[in-house]
matplotlib code that plots the C-alpha trace (Angstrom):
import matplotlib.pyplot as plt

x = [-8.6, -11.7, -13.4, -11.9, -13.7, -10.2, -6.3, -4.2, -1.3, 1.9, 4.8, 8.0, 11.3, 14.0, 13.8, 13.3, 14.3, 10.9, 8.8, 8.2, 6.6, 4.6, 3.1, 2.6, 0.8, -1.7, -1.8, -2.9, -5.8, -9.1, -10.6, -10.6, -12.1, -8.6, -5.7, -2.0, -0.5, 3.0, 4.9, 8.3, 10.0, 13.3, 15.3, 18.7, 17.0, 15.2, 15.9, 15.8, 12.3, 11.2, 13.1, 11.8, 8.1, 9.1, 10.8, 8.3, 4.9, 5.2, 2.0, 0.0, -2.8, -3.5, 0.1, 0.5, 4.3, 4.4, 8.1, 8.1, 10.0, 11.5, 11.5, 8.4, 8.5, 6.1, 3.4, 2.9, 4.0, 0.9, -1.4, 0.5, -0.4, -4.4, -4.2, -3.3, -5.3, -9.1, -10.7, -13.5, -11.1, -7.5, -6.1, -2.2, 0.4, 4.1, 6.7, 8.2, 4.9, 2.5, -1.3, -2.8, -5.0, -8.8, -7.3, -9.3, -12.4, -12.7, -12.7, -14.9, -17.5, -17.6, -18.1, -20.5, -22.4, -22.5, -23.4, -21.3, -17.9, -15.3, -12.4, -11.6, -9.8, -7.4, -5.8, -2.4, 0.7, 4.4, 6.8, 10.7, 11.3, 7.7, 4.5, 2.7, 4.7, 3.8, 5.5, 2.8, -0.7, -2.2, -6.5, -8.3, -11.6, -12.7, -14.8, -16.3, -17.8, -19.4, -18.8, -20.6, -19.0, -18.0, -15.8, -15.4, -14.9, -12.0, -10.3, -10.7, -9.4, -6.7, -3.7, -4.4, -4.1, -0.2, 1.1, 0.4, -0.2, -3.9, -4.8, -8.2, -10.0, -12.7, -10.9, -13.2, -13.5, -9.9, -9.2, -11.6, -9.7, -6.0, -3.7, 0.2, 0.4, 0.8, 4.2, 7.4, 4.8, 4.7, 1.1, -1.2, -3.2, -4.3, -5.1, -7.0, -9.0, -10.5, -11.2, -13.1, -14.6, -16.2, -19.5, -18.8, -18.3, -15.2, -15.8, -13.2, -11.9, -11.0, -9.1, -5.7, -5.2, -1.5, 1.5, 4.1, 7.5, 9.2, 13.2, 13.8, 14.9, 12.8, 14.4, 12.7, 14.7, 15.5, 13.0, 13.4, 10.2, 11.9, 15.7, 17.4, 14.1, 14.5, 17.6, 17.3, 18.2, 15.8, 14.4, 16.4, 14.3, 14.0, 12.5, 10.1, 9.0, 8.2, 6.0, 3.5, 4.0, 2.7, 0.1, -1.2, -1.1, -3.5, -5.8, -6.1, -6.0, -8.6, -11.0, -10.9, -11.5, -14.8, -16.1, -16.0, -14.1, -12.0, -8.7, -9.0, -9.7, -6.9, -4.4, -5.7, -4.9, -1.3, -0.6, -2.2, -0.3, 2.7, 5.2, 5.9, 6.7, 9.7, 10.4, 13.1, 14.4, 15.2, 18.8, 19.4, 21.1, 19.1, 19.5, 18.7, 15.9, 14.8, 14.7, 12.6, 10.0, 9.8, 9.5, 6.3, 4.6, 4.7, 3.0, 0.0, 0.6, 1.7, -1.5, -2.5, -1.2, -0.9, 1.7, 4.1, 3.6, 4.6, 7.1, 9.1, 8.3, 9.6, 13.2, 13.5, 12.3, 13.7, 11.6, 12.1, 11.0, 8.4, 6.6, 6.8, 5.3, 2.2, 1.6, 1.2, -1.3, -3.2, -2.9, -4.8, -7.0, -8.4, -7.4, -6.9, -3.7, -4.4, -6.1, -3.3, -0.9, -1.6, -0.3, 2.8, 3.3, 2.3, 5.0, 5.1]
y = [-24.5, -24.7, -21.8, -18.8, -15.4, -14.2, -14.3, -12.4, -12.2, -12.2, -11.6, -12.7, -11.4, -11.6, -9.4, -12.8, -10.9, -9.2, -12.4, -13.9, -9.9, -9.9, -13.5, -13.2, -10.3, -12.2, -15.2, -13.1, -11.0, -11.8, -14.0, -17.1, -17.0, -16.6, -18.3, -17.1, -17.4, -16.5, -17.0, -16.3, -14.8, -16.7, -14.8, -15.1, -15.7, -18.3, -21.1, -19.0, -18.1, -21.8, -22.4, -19.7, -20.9, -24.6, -24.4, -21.8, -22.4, -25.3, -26.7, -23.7, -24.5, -20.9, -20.7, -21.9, -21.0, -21.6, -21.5, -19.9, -21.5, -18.6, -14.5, -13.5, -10.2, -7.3, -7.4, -11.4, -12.4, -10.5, -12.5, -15.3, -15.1, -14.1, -17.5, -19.4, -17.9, -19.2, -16.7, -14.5, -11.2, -10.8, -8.8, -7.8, -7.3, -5.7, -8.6, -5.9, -4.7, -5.1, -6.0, -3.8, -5.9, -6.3, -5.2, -8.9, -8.7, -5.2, -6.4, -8.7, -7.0, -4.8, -6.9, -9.0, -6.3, -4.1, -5.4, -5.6, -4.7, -4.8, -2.7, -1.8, 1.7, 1.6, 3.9, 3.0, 4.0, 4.6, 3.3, 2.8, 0.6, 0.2, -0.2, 1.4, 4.3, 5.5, 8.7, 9.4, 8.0, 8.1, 9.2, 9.9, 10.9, 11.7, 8.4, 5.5, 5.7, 3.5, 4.5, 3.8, 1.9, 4.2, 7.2, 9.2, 6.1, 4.8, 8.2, 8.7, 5.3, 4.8, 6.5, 5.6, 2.0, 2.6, 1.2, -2.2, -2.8, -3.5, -3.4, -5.6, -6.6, -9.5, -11.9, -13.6, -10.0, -9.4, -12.7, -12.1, -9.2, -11.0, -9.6, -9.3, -6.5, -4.0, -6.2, -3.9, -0.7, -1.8, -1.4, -3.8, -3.1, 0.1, -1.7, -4.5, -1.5, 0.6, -2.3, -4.3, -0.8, 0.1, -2.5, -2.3, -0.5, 0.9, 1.2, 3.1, 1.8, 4.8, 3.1, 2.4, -1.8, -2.0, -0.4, 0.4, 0.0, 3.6, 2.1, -0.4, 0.7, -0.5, -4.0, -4.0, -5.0, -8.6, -9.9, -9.9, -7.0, -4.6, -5.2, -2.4, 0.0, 0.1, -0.8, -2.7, -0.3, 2.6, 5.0, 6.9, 9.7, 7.1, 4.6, 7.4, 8.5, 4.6, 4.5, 7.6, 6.4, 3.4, 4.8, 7.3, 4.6, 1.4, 4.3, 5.7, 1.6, 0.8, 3.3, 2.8, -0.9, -0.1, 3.4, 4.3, 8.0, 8.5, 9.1, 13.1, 12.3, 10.5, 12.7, 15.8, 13.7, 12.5, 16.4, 17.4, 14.4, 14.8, 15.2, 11.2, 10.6, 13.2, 13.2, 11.1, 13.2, 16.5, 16.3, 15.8, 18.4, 21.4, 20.1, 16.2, 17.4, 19.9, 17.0, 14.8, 18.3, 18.0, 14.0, 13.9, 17.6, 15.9, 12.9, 14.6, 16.7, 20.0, 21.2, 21.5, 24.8, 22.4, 20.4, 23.4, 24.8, 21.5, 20.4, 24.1, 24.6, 21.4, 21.3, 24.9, 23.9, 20.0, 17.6, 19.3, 22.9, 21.4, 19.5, 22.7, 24.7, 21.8, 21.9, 26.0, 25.5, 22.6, 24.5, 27.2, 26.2, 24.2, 20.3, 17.9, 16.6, 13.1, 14.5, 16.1, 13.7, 12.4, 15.4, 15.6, 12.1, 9.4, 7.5, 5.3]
z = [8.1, 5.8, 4.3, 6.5, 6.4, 5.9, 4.5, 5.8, 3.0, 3.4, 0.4, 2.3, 1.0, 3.9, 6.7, 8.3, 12.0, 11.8, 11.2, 14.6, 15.4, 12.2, 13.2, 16.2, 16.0, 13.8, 16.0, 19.0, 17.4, 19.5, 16.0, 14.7, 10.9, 9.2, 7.5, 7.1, 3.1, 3.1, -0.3, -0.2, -3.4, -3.3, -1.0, 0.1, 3.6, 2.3, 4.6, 7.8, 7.2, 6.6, 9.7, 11.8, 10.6, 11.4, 14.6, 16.0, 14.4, 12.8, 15.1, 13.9, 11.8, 10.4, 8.7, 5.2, 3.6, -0.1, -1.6, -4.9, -7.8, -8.8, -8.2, -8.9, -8.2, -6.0, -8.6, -9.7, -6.1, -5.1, -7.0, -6.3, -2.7, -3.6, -5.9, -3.0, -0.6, 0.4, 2.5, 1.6, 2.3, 1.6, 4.2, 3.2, 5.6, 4.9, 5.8, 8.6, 9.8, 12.9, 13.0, 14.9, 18.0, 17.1, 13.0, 11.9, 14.3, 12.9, 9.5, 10.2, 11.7, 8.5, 6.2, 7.6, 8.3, 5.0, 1.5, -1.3, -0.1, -2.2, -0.3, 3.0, 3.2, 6.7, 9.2, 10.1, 12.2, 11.2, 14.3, 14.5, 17.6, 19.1, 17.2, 20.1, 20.1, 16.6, 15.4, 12.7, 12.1, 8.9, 9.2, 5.6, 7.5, 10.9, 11.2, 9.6, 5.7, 3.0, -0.7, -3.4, -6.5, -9.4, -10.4, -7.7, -4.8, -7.0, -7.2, -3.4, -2.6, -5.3, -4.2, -0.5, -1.5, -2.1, 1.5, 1.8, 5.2, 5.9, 2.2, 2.1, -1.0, -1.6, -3.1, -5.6, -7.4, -7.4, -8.9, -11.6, -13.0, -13.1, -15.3, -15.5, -17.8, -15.2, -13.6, -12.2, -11.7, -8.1, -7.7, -8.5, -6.0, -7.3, -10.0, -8.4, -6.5, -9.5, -11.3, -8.4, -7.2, -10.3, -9.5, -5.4, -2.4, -0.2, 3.1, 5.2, 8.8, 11.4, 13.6, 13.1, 12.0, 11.0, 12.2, 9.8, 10.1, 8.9, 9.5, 6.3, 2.6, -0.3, -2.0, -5.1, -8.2, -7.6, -10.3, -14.2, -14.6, -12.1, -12.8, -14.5, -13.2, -9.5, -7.1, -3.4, -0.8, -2.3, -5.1, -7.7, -9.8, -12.9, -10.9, -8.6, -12.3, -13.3, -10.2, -11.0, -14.7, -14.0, -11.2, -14.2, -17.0, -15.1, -14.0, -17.7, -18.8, -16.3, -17.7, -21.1, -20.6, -18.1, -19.3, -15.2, -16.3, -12.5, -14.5, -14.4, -10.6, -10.0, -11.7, -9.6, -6.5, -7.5, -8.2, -4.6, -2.9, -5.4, -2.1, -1.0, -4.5, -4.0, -0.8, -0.9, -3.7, -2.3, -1.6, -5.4, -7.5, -9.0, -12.5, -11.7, -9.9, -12.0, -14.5, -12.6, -12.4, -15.8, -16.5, -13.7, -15.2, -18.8, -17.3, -17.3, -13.8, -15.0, -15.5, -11.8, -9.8, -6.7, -8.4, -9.1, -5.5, -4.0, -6.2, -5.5, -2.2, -1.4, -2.8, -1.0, 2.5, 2.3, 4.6, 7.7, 6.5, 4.3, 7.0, 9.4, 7.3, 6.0, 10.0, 10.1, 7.3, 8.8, 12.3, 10.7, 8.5, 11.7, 10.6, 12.8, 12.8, 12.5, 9.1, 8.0, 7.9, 5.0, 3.3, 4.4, 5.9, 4.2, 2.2, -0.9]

ax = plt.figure().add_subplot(projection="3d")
ax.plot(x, y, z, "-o")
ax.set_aspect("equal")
plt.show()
């Protein structure tokens, strides 16, 4: 189609047995306006997702699958799939992950009715076997809100932008600030949002408009920029330190090069949130992980008394204690649950 309010982007890299759920959950949302851009990144399942999408959609006008030539990686596959794309919004979807029914009307609706939008801030569910049976959602605020462009917006929204699932940006904007000197960090669209958010507006969604599939491992590592950094299968402590190195070093980049000063922000809000950046660390040996304490304080964190308590109180309790005891503290404090997930919860 011509002209679509919409793309909803898709960076394919096997899991080609969750592809038919993914489209489908597209191709049955109550809205027309919208295109489909998959670009798949030269995967050993290469040819069973080009079958798949011939043999079952191949009559489906929305769909688009570009091949790449080569690995591109998470980062240059990303704007890959915004280079290719025509809609006025890019609205990125996990390759294992649900849409959420009414996620593009919603969408929609916002930004044809608010000026000057430049990213959409989600709710979203984690599921194992049934996307309507989440066992987590993920709630920033308790409804609706419009931010203004500037500092404060871009440290609100930049660490929520880490799962990808539902991540919407205006394309023309993000376009304008291509760059590929960020590659193998993982997220370039945290850097895409401070930069496009420094001249306009977040707005944040309540309801939930992607569900998130908590079962698979990580396979980054496949492409020359993340080779020898991370390893398909999931996240060792060197690469865990890349990732907030490289979260810490585009914000810092980002404000040097537009004078918006959000770093400081941003920095207070990794060391808040430090926990799903160790998470999946807790099982390591005292001195390995005493090692990665150290690596993440000298990035700049050690300097917050919330980053100690969390980073301590995590490897005592592990993941079960540590949640129990985030749940007493939200209990109390009077939080809505849906609220607090995000602190113990939500995963990168």
């Amino acid at each position: 189609m011509s002209n679509p309010l919409i793309s909803v982007c898709i960076p394919s890299y096997k899991r080609v047995e969750f592809l038919s759920s993914l489209l489908d959950s597209i191709l049955s949302q109550d809205f027309d306006s919208y295109e489909i851009i998959i670009c798949e990144d030269n995967s050993p399942q290469r040819d069973e997702i080009a079958k798949t999408i011939h043999e079952q959609y191949a009559r489906n006008e929305h769909i688009k699958l570009y091949l790449n030539e080569k690995n591109l990686g998470y980062d240059a596959n990303f704007r890959e799939l915004l280079a290719r794309s025509t809609g006025d919004y890019c609205f990125f979807m996990g390759n294992d992950d649900v849409m959420a029914p009414g996620a593009l009307k919603k969408v929609a609706q916002v930004v044809r009715t608010q000026s000057n939008i430049g990213l959409i801030l989600r709710s979203y569910s984690w599921f194992v076997e049934d996307p309507f049976k989440p066992v987590q959602t993920v709630r920033y605020f308790n409804e609706d809100r419009i931010f203004p462009p500037g500092a404060e917006t871009i440290a609100t929204a930049y660490r929520r932008c880490g799962v990808l699932s539902g991540y919407v940006i205006r394309r023309e904007a993000a376009i304008s600030y291509a760059t590929n000197i960020f590659d193998g960090f993982l997220y370039y669209q945290m850097y895409l949002a401070a930069c496009v958010l420094t001249t306009k507006c977040a707005y944040y969604v309540h309801d939930v408009l992607t569900f998130s599939r908590s079962t698979e491992a990580p396979d980054f590592g496949n492409s020359k920029k993340e080779e020898g950094v991370f390893t398909p299968g999931g996240y060792t402590p060197e690469a865990r330190i890349h990732m907030v190195t490289g979260m810490l070093t585009i914000a810092r980049s980002v404000e040097k090069k537009t004078g918006v000063h959000f770093a400081h922000g941003v920095e207070n809000d990794i060391a808040n949130y430090v926990y799903p950046y160790i998470s999946d660390q807790l099982n390591l040996p005292l001195g390995k992980y005493l090692n990665l304490y150290r690596s993440l304080g000298n990035l700049g964190l050690k300097k917050y008394k919330m980053f100690h308590t969390h980073i301590i109180l995590a490897y005592i309790l592990k993941e079960k204690g540590y949640n129990a005891l985030t749940k007493i503290i939200r209990d109390r404090l009077g939080r809505s649950p849906a609220i607090g997930n995000i602190y113990a919860g939500e995963k990168v």
